[in-house]
C-alpha positions in Angstrom: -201.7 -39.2 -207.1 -200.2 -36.4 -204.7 -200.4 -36.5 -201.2 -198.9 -33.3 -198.6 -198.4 -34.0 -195.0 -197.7 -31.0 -192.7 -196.3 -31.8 -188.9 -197.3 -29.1 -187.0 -196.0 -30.4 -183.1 -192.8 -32.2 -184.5 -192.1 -33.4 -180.7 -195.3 -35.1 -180.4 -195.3 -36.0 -184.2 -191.8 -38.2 -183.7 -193.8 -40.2 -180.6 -196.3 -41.1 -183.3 -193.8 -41.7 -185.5 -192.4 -44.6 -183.0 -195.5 -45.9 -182.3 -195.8 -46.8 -186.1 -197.5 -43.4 -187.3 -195.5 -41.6 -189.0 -196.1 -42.1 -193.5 -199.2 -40.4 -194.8 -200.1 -43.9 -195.5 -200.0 -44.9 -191.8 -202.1 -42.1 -190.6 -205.1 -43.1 -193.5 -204.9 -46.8 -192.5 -205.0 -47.0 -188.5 -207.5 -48.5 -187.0 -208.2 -48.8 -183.5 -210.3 -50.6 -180.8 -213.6 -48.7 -181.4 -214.1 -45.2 -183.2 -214.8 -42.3 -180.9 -217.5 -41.2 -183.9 -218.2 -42.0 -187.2 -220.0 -40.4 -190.0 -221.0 -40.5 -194.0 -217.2 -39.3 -195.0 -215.1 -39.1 -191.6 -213.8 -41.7 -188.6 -211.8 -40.7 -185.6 -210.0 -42.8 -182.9 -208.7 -41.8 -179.7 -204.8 -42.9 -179.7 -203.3 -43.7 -176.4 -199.6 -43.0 -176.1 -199.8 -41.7 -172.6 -197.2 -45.4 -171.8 -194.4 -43.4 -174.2 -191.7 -40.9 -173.3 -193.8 -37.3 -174.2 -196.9 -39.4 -175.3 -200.3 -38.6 -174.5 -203.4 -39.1 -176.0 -204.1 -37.8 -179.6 -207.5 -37.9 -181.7 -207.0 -38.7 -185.0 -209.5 -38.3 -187.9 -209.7 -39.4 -191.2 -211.9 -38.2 -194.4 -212.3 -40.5 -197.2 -214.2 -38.3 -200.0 -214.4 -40.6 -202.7 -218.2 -41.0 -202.7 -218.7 -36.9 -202.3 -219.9 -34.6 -205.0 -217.8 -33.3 -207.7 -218.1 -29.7 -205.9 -217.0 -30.7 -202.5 -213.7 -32.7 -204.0 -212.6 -29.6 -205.8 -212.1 -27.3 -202.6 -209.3 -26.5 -199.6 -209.8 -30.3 -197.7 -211.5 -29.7 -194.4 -208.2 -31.2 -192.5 -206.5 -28.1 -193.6 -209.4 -26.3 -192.9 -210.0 -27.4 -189.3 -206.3 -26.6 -189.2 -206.4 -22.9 -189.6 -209.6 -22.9 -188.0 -207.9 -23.9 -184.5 -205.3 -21.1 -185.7 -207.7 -18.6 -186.2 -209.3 -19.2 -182.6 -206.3 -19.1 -180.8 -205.7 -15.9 -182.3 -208.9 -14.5 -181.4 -208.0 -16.1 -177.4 -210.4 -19.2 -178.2 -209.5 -22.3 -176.2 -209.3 -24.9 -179.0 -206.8 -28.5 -179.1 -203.5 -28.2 -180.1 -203.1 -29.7 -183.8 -199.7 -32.5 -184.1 -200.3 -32.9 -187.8 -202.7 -33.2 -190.9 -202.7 -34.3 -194.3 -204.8 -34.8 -197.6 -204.3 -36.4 -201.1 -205.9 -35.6 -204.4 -205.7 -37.5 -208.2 -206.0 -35.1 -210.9 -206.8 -32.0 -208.3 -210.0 -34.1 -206.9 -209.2 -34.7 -202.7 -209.1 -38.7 -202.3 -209.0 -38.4 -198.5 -207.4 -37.2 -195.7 -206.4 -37.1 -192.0 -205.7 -34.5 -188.9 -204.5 -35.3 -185.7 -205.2 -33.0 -183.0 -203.9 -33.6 -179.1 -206.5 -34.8 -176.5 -207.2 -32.0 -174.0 -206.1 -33.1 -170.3 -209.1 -34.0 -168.2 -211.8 -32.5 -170.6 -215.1 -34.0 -171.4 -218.8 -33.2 -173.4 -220.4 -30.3 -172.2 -223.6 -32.6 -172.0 -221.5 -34.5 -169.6 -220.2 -32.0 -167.3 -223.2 -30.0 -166.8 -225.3 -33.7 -165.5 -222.2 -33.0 -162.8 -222.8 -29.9 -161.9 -227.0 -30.0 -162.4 -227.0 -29.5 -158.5 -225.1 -27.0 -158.6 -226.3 -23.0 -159.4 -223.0 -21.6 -158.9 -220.8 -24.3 -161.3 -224.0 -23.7 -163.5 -223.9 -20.0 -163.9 -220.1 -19.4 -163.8 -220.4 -21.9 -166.8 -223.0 -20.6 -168.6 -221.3 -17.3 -168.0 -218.3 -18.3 -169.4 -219.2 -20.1 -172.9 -221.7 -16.6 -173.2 -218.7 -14.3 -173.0 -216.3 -17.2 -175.6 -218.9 -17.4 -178.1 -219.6 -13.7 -178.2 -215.8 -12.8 -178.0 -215.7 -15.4 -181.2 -218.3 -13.5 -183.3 -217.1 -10.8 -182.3 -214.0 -10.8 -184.0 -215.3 -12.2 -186.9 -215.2 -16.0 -186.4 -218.2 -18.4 -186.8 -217.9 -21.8 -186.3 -221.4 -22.6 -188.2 -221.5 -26.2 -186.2 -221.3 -25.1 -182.7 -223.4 -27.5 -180.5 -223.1 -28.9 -177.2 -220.8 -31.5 -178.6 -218.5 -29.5 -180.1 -217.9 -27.7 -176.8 -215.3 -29.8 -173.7 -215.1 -28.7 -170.6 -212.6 -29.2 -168.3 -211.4 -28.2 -164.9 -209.2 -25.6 -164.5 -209.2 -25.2 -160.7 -211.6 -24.3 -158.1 -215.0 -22.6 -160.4 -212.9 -22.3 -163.3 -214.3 -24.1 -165.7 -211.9 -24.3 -169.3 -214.1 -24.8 -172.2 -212.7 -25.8 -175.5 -214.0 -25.3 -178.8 -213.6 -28.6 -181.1 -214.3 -29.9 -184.6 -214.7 -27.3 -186.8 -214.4 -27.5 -190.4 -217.1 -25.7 -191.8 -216.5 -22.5 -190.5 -214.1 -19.4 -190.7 -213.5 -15.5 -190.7 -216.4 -13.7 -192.7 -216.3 -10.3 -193.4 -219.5 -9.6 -194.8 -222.4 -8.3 -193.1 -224.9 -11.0 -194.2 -222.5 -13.7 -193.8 -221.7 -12.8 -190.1 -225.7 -12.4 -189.7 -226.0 -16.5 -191.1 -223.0 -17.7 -188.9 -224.2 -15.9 -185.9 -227.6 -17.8 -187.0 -226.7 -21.2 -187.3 -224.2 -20.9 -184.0 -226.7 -19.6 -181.9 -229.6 -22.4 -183.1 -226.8 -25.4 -182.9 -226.5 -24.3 -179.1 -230.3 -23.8 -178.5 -230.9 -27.2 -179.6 -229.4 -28.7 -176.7 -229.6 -25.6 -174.0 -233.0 -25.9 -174.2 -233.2 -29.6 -172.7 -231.0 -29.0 -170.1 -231.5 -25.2 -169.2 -234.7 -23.4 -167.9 -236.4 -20.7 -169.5 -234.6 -17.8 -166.8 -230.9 -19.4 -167.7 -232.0 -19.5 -171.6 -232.7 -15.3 -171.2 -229.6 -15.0 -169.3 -227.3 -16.4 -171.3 -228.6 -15.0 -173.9 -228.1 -11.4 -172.3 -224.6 -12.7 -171.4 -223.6 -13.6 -174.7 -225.1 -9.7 -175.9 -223.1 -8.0 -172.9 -227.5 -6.9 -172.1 -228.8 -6.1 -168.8 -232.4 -5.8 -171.0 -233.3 -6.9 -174.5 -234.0 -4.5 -176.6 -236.6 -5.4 -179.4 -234.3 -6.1 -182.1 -232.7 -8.6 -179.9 -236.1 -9.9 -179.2 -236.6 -10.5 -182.2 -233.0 -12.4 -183.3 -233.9 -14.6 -180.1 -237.9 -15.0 -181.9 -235.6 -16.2 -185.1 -233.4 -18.2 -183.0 -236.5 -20.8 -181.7 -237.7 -20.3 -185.4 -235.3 -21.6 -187.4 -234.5 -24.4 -184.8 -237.9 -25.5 -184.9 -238.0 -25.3 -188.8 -234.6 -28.0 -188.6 -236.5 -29.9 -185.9 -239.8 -30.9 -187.9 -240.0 -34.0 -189.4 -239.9 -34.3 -193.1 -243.0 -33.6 -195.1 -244.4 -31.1 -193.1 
């Protein structure tokens, strides 16, 4: 069995390293009060170090893949791919959380598990969560709206889709005085795609994911005018009527209960 652990912030990775993180091992076996989420392969803490010299607080996940098909075993472990992920939207000017380290481990070329740790971003929270704070608010609420319109197309684009970009994958935080800092997180799954039909199914799945939360917590007029934001529009024309007419589409298709 082979395991590779890269450190990619070897300041902040030596603070670990004191608090007891610092083998492979130690990153696979932590456990913590309560798990910030959990799901069918992955589990991430929030670690606290904010009490040591340069600490701070760090999210740290771990993928166990073990009980996953054959086919997903074989591949680049999403750790790694998260990894250069967060690279690739920097590069592009995407706000995204700095990455400390991340790791995986494989027996005979099949992934057994593996782990990144990413650092927390200062004062940030849900987007769910920040808009309830500004809800009263139509200026906070349009510079906002405003601004993840102009990050997401900026992100598409260059090229990037994220192809799991919903509400919660989006933190906001406060940069000063109506200047909201959003930050793109967890993302896995997506990447650079250079062909035309693949950038049509990213753009797809990105603009749905957002949809299905928008439309609970945004009227119909902010809906179009985001949506005109995010296509630099002052009008639709109709083949942008028409992605918007897919949009609601296949988001209702992924909303209907099985069976029908």
């Amino acid at each position: 069995m082979s395991s590779c652990l890269t450190i990619v912030d070897a300041p902040a990775a030596k603070t670990m390293a004191a608090f007891g993180l610092g083998r492979y091992e130690d990153f696979l076996q932590w456990r913590g009060d309560a798990a910030v989420s959990s799901g069918r392969s992955s589990r991430t803490w929030r670690i606290d170090l904010s009490a040591n010299d340069g600490g701070g607080s760090f999210f740290l996940k771990q993928y166990r893949y073990r009980d996953r098909a054959m086919a997903a075993r074989i591949h680049r472990d999403k750790a790694r791919r998260e990894a250069d992920n967060y690279a690739a939207m920097r590069r592009r000017g995407i706000d995204v959380p700095d990455v400390v380290a991340f790791g995986a481990r494989r027996r005979w070329g099949l992934l057994q598990d593996g782990f990144i740790v990413t650092r927390a971003v200062d004062g940030a929270e849900p987007l769910t969560a920040y808009w309830r704070q500004i809800s009263g608010d139509p200026s906070a609420r349009r510079e906002l709206m405003f601004r993840t319109a102009r990050m997401v197309r900026r992100m598409h684009d260059s090229g990037f889709f994220h192809v799991d970009l919903q509400w919660r994958n989006l933190l906001v935080s406060q940069d000063g005085p109506a200047r909201p800092r959003v930050v793109v997180i967890d993302s896995p799954r997506g990447g650079v795609r250079a062909w035309t039909l693949g950038r049509h199914h990213g753009r797809l799945r990105d603009l749905a994911g957002l949809y299905k939360d928008a439309r609970r917590h945004l009227g119909r007029t902010e809906l179009m005018r985001w949506f005109k934001a995010y296509l630099g529009a002052a009008r639709l024309r109709d083949e942008q009527r028409a992605m918007a007419r897919t949009i609601i589409h296949d988001r209702a298709i992924k909303d209907a209960p099985p069976g029908e």
